[in-house]
N, C-alpha and C positions, 0 to 999 in steps of 0.2 A: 632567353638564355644568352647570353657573355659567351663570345668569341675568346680564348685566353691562346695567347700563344707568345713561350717564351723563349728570348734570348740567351744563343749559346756564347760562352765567352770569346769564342773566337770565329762568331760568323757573322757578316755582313748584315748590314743594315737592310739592303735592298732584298736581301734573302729573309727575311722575316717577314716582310711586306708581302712576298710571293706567297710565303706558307701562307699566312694571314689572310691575304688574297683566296688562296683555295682553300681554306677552309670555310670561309663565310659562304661561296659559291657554293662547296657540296654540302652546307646543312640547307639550302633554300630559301634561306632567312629574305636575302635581298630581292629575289624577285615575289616573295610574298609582300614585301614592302612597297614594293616597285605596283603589282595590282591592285593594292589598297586606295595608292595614291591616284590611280586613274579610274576608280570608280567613279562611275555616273548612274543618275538614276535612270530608272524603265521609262522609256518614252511611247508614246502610244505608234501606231503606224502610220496613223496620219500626221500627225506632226514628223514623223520623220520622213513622210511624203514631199508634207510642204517645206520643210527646209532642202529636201536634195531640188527640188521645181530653184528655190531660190540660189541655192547654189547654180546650177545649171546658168542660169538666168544672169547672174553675177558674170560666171565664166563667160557666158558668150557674148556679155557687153565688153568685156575689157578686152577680149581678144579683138573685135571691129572695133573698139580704138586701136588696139597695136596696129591694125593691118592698116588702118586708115594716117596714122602717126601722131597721134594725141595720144599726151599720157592724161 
């Protein structure tokens, strides 16, 4: 469903932006838009085991470079 919001003849630009603004917020629209866009699919647990080990593993090489002063 279309957001419609109109222009009165003598009210600001930036004022219809605002209304417009809170209207789209309180139908929900945007942040159902917003969770669509950052779906991912079901990962198992071990795969998301082994990716946090690699992450981990990541983080604490780059950090003994910083500390050592290699980038």
């Amino acid at each position: 469903m279309v957001q419609v919001t109109r222009k009165d003849q003598r009210e600001a630009n930036e004022n219809v932006i605002r209304r417009f603004n809170r209207k789209v917020l309180q139908s929900g629209k945007l942040s159902v838009a917003k969770a669509s866009q950052r779906f991912s699919k079901p990962v198992s647990k071990t795969e998301r085991r082994k990716k946090a080990i690699i992450r981990k593993e990541r983080k604490a090489d780059k950090m003994a470079k910083m500390r050592m002063g290699v980038r």
